[in-house]
N, C-alpha and C positions, 0 to 999 in steps of 0.2 A: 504494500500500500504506500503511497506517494506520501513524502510530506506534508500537512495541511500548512498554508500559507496566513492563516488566523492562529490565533492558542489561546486558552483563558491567560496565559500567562501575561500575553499584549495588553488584555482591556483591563486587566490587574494594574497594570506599570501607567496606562496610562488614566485611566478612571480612580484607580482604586484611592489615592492620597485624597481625593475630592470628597468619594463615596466615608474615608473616615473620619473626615469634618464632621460631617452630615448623620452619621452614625455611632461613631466612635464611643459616647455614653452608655450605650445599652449592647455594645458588642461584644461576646466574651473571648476572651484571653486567646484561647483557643483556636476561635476563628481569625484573630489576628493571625496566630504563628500560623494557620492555612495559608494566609493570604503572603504572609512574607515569604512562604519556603515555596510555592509554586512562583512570584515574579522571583527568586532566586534560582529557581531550575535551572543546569545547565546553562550556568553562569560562571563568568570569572568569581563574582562571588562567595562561588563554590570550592574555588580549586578547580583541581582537572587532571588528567593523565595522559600518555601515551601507550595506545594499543599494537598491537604486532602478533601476527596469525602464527602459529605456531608450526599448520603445516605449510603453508605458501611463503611465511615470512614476509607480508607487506603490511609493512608500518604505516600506519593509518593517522601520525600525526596527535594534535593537542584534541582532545574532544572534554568537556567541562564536564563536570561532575551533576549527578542527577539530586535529588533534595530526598528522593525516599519517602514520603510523603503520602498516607496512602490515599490520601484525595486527590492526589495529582495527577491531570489526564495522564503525562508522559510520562510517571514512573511505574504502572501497574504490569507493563508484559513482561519485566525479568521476574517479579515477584509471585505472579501468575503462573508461566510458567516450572518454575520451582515447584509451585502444591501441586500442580496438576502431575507432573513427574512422580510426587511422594504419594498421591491416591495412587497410581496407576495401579500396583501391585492390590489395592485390593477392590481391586473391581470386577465382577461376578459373571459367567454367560449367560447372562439374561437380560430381559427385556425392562426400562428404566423408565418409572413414569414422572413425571412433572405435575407437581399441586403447589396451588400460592393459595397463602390464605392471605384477605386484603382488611383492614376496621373501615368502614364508614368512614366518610369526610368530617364527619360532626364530630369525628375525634381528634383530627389533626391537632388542630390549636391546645390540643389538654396533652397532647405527645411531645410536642416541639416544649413546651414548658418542665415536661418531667422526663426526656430522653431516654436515661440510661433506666429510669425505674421500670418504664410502659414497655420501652423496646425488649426489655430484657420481658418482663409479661407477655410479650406476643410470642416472642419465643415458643416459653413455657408453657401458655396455654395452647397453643397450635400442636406442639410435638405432643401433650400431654392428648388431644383430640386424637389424632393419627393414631397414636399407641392405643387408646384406649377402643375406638370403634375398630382397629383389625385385630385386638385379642377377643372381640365378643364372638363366638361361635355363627352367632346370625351374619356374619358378612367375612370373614376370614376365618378368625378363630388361630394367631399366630402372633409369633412373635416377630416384630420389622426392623428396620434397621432405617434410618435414612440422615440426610444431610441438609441443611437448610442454608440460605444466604439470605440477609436484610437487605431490600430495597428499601431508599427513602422518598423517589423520589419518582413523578411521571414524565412523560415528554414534554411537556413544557416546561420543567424545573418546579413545578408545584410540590409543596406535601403531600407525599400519596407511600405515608409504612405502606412495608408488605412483603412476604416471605417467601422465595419461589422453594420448594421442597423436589429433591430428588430419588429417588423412592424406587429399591429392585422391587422386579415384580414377584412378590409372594413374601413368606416369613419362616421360618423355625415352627416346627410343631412345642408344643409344650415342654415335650422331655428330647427335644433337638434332636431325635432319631429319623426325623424326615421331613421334605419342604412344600410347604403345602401353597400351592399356585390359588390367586386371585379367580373368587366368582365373578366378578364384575368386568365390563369390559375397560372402567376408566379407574380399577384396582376399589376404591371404595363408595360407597351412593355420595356426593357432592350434597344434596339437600340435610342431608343426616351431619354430615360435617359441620357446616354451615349453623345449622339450631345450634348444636352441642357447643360450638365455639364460642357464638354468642353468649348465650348463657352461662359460660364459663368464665367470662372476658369477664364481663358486667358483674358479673357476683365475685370477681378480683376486684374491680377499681372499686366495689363497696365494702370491701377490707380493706383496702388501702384509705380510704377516708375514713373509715371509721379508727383508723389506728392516724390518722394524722400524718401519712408522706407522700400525700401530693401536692403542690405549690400553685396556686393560682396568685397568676400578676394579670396586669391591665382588662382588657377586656373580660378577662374569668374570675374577676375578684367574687362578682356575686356567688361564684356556687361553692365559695367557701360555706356558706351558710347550705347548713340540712335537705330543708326543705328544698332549695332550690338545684342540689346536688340530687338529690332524689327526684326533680320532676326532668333534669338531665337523663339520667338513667333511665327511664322510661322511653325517652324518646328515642336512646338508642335502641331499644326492643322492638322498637316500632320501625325500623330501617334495617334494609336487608341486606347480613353481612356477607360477602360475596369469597366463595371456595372454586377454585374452579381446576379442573384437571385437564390434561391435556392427553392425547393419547400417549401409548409409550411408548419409546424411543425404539429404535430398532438394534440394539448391542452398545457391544460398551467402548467403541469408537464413537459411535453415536452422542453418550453421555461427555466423554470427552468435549465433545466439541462444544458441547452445550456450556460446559462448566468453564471454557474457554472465553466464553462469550458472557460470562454473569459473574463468576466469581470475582473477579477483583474489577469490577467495573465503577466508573466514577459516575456523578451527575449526570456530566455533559462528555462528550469525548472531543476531543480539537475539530475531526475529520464533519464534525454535524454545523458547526461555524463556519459563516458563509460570507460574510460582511462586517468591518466596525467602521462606520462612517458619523458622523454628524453627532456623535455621541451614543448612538444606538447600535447594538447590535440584531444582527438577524442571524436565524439559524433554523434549521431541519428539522422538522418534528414529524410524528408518526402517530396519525390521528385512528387508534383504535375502532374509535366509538362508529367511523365512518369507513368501512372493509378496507383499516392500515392503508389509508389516503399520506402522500407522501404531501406535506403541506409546510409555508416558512412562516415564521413570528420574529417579530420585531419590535425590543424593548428597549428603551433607555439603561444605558450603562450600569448607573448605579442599581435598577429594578433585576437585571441581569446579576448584578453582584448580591444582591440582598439572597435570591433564590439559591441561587449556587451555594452558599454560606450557611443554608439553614441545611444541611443534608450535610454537616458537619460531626460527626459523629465523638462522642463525650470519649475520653481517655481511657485508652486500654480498652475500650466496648471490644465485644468478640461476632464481628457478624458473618462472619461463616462456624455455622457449631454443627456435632452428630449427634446422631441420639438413638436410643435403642441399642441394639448390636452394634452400631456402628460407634457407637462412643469411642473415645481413644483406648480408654482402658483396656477392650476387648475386640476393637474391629479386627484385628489383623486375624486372631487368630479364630473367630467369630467366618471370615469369609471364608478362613481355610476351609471350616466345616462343612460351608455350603455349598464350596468345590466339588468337596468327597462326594456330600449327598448329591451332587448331580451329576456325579462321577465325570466330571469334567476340567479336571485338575490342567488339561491342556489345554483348552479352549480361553483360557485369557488372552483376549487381544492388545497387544500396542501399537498404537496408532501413531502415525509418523508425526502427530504435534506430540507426543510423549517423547519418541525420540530426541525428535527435535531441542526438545524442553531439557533433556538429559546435559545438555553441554552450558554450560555456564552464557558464556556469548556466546553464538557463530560469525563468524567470518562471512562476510559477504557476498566475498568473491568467490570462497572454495567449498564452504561449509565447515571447513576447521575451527579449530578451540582458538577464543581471542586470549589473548593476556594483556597484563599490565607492566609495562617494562619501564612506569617512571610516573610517579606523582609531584602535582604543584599545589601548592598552598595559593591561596588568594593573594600574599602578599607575595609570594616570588612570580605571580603572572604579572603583578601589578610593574614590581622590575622588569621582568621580560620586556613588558609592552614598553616602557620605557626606554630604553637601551634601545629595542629596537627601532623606535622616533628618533632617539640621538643620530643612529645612525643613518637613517635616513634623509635627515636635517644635514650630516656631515657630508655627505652624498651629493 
């Protein structure tokens, strides 16, 4: 894929000192160090190195240091591929299905205020659904394993949590002597998820208020108060929380590619920025609602920054988790088992992004291992470039 010719990092450098006039009071900490370590991307800033292929040998010169940063559009594919390399091994011959569980919009504004408390609840209450509707006999009757990622965010940069779930098709019988494949054709009933969830959600945030740790500021001060935190709740019973499954993937290249595509994804990616003119930016959006109509929006910079910054995620948050069998504790040797029972110990595939993903950098030119044969610190580039004007000047 081509360089994109826009980056958030541009409208950062050049909006963003505006945007934290304007904001800078109610902005937390956090979101600041966002904002400084992506306009610091792959900057003298940073430092820098010198690369050199190890089988071709060509020296590839000064290239700046990246920020690591995992909001950052252009640090996610070293870091991507590295997990995706560490699942590969325990990935199963079978078929992989896809479930997101999503809240209501009427909950955004009460998430964005308590982050790490709700996102961590959506979690929990979703894997806790999953698990507990395929151990009921009436629709599986098993025990599952799956992997989840937090989305914060829709195509337009809005508030929209939401969980996409990865899910082999089937589970462990009770006493793991055998794998008992899915009645359903979209692995569990979507309408039975959905009630169960709800009600599970709603009867958490009324623990959570009744124990006193959730925080309302501005616009949600009122439902500090009982009563009106109670007639809240109600209304979300009355809106319908939406599960929705996808069919399932066709093997576990298949899955690969998906997890390729979601695990370490940011907001916005560079390559969907289309324009920054006039103060506004436009960019690429993907209108669901309307059969994934490819359509452009166009906001003022600072509206642009404000979005991007709320899908900021609270210190140390973990938003990719497993659960069931798949936990860290037990996956490994958890899929061994389900090898054996599907006596298909040979049938794990690796796909050429695994490969791929196996080698630290590739080389562009050959596909060999890069190395590092020389690092700079900020201040020895800052000499560089200096030295090198002198001589240029002397010239």
């Amino acid at each position: 894929m081509n360089r994109p010719t826009l980056e958030v990092a541009d409208i950062f450098r050049a909006a963003g000192a505006q945007f934290l006039e304007r904001t800078s009071w109610h902005l937390a900490w956090l979101q600041h160090k966002v904002m400084r370590a992506i306009e610091r991307c792959r900057t003298a800033a940073l430092g820098g190195h010198r690369d050199q292929c190890l089988r071709c040998g060509h020296d590839f010169g000064l290239s700046y240091n990246s920020c690591r940063n995992r909001h950052c559009p252009k640090c996610q594919t070293h870091a991507r591929n590295q997990w995706i390399a560490a699942r590969t091994r325990d990935l199963l011959p079978l078929g992989y299905f896809h479930v997101v569980f999503t809240v209501p919009h009427q909950l955004a504004a009460l998430m964005l205020q308590n982050k790490r408390l709700l996102y961590s609840l959506l979690f929990r209450v979703s894997a806790q659904v999953l698990m507990e509707l395929a151990a009921d006999p009436k629709h599986l009757g098993a025990e599952i394993g799956f992997l989840g990622v937090l989305h914060t965010w829709g195509q337009t940069l809005e508030h929209h949590p939401h969980i996409h779930y990865v899910v082999p098709e089937g589970g462990f019988a009770a006493d793991r002597s055998r794998w008992i494949h899915p009645k359903y054709r979209f692995f569990l009933p979507v309408e039975a998820l959905s009630e169960v969830f709800r009600g599970k959600f709603i009867d958490e945030l009324k623990n959570l208020f009744r124990g006193h740790k959730l925080s309302f500021h501005g616009a949600l001060q009122s439902l500090a108060e009982p009563r009106a935190f109670a007639q809240y709740l109600r209304s979300l019973h009355r809106h319908k929380w939406v599960v929705y499954a996808k069919k399932p993937f066709g093997g576990p290249e298949h899955v690969l590619h998906y997890l390729a595509r979601y695990t370490h994804r940011v907001a916005i990616s560079n390559h969907r920025l289309l324009s920054f003119e006039g103060g506004k930016v436009t960019f690429r959006w993907k209108d669901y609602a309307h059969g994934n109509k490819k359509r452009k929006m166009t906001l003022a910079a600072h509206e642009f920054i404000r979005r991007f910054l709320l899908h900021v995620l609270p210190r140390g948050f973990v938003r990719i988790r497993h659960f069931g069998w798949m936990a860290n504790r037990c996956r490994t040797q958890r899929a061994a088992q389900c090898r054996a029972l599907l006596a298909a110990e040979a049938a794990q595939v690796t796909p050429p992004v695994a490969t791929q993903a196996a080698l630290p950098r590739p080389c562009p030119l050959c596909g060999g291992e890069l190395t590092v044969m020389e690092t700079f610190t900020a201040r020895q580039l800052w000499h560089l470039s200096q030295s090198q004007t002198r001589d240029l000047d002397s010239s």
